[in-house]
C-alpha positions in Angstrom: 0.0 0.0 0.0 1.3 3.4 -1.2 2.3 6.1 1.5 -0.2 9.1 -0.8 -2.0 9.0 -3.3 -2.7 12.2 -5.0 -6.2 12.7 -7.0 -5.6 15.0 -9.7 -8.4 17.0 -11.0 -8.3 18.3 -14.0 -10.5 19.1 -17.5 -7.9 19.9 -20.1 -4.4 19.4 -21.2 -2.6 22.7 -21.1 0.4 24.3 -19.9 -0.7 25.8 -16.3 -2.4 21.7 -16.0 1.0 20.5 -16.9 3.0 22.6 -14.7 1.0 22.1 -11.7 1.2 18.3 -12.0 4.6 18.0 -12.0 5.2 20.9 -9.2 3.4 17.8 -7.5 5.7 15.5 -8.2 9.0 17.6 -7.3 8.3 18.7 -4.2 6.6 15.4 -3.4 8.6 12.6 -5.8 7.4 9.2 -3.9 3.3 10.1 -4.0 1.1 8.5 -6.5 -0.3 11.0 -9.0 -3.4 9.6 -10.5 -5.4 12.2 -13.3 -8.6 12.0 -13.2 -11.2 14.2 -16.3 -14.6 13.7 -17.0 -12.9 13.8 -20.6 -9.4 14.6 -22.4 -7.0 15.8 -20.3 -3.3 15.2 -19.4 -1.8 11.8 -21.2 -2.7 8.7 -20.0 -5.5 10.6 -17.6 -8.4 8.3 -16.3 -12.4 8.8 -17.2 -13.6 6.3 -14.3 -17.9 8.2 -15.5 -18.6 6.8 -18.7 -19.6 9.6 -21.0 -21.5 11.4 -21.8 -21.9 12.6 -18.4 -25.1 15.5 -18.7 -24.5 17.0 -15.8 -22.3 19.9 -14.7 -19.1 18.7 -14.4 -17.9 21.7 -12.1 -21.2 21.2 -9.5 -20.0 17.2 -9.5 -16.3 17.1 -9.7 -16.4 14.9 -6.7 -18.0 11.8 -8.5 -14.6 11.5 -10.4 -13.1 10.0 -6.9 -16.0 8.3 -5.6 -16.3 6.6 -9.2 -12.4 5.9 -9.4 -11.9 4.4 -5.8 -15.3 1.9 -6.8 -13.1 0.9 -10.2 -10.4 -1.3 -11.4 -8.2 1.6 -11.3 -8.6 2.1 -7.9 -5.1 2.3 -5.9 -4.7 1.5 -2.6 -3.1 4.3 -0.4 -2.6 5.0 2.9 -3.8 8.1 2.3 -5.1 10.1 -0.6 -5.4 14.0 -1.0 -7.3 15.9 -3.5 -5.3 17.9 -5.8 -7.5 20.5 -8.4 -5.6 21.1 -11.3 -5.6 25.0 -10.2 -3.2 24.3 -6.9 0.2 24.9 -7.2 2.3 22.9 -5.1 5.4 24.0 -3.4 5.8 22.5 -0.7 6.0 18.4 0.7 2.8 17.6 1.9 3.5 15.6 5.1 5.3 19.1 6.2 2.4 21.4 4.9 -0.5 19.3 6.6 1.7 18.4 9.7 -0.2 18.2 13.2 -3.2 16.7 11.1 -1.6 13.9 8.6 -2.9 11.0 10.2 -6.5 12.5 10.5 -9.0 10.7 8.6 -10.7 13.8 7.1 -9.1 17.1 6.7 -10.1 20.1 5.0 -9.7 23.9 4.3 -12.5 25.0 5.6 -15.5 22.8 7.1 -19.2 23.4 7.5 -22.0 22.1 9.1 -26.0 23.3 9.1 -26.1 23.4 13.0 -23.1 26.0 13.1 -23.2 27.7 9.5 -26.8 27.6 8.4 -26.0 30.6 5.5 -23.6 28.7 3.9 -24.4 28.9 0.3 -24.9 25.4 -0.3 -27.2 24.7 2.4 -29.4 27.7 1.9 -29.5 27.0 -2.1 -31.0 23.7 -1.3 -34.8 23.3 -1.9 -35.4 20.2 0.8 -33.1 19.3 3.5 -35.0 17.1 5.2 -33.8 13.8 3.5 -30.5 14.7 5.2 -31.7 15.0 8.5 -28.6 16.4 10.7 -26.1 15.1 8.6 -25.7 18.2 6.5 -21.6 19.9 5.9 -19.3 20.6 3.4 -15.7 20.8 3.1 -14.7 23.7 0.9 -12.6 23.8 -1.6 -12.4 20.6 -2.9 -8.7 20.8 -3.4 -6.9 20.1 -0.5 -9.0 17.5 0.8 -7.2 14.9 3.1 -9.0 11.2 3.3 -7.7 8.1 5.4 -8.4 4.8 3.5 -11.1 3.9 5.1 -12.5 7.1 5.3 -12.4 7.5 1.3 -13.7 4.1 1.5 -17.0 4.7 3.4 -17.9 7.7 2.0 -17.3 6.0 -1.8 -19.5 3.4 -0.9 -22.0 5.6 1.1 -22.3 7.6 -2.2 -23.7 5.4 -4.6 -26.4 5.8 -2.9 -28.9 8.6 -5.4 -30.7 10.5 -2.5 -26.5 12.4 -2.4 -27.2 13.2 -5.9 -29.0 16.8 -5.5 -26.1 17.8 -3.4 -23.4 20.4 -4.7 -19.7 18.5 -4.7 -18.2 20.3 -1.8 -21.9 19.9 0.0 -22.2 16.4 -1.1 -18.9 15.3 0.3 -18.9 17.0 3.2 -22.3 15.2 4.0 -20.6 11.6 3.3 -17.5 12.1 5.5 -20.2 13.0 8.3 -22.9 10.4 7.4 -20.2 7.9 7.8 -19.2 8.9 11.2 -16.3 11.2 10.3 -15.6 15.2 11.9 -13.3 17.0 9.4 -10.7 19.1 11.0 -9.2 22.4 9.6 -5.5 21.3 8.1 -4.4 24.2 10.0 -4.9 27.2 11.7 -3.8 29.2 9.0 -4.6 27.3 6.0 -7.2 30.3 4.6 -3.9 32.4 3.1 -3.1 29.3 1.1 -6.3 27.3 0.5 -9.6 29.1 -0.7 -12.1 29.5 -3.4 -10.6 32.7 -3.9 -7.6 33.4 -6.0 -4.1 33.0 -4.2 -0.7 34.8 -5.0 2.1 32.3 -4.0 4.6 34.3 -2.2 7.0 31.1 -0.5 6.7 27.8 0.1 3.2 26.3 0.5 0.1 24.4 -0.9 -2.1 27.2 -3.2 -5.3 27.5 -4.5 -7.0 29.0 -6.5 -3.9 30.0 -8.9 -5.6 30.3 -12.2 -2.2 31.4 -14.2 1.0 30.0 -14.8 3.2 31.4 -11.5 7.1 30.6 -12.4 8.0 28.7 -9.2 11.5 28.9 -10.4 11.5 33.1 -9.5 10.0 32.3 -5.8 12.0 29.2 -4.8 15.8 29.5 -7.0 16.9 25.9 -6.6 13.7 24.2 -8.1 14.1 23.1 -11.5 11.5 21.3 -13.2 11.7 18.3 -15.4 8.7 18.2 -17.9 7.5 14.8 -17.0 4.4 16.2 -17.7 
């Protein structure tokens, strides 16, 4: 079983997609890096949702994993993290998640109804009541830390169509906590490196949402990539 497996999310094979993969593989050489599209993307990328999918692919980008871990591409980690292909990655990830690694849910921010009821996603939802008090969300999506058997439950737990209705960040939120899981902020100061918002990289770190290509080269001298990617 594989240390970390990284989930790559991604929709198209350019240069910022490119760049940010392999960022993830120099500062973080050992992890598994598996691509996952709803279609095209990076070369040998996986499509575990046969097409064509109907449905908006930025309001489901979760099914991608939940789809994957259920498939014969499925690899087995002892931990995976989810990777948009918008994050730029300049730092080792056991160092940037630190006190919280071996938590089985982690996440930039976390919500739940009881303490956040005007969080967009729970107000923009016409019935609740199927969820009963299981209602949260873990927002973004990138940065997301699951254990194995937390990605495990919640895959399984989401096959199930009454999670369909659900926005991605809502939808998983709601499976880590219908399975018994209570995400925990990665850390106290993740919100100036992890947000919906954009981000300006200014040192080492994990960032999102970095929507251009930001020349890691200028901020961190010694790194030199490779173009694996």
């Amino acid at each position: 079983m594989t240390k970390l497996c990284v989930l790559f999310l991604h929709h198209m094979d350019n240069d910022l997609t490119r760049y940010h993969a392999e960022l993830i593989l120099k500062f973080n050489p050992t992890v598994t890096i598996v691509p996952l599209t709803f279609r095209g993307g990076l070369d040998g990328a996986i499509c575990p949702i046969p097409e064509p999918f109907k449905l908006s692919q930025w309001k489901n980008a979760d099914l991608l994993i939940y789809s994957w871990f259920r498939s014969k591409h499925y690899v087995a980690a002892e931990r995976y993290i989810i990777v948009e292909y918008d994050t730029l990655c300049a730092a080792s990830f056991e160092d940037f998640y630190g006190a919280v690694w071996d938590e089985p849910v982690a996440a930039a921010s976390v919500f739940n109804l009881e303490r956040q009821p005007g969080w967009r996603w729970f107000w923009d939802m016409r019935d609740q009541t199927p969820y009963r008090n299981k209602l949260a969300g873990m927002s973004p999506l990138s940065g997301i830390l699951f254990s194995h058997a937390a990605l495990a439950a919640i895959s399984e737990l989401a096959k199930d169509p009454i999670y369909a209705p659900l926005y991605c960040e809502c939808r998983i939120g709601t499976l880590a906590r219908t399975a018994g899981y209570n995400p925990v902020r990665i850390r106290p100061d993740i919100a100036k490196y992890i947000s919906w918002q954009r981000r300006q990289p200014n040192g080492p770190g994990i960032w999102h949402s970095v929507k251009t290509k930001f020349e890691i080269e200028y901020l961190i001298p010694e790194v030199r990539l490779n173009g694996r990617f």
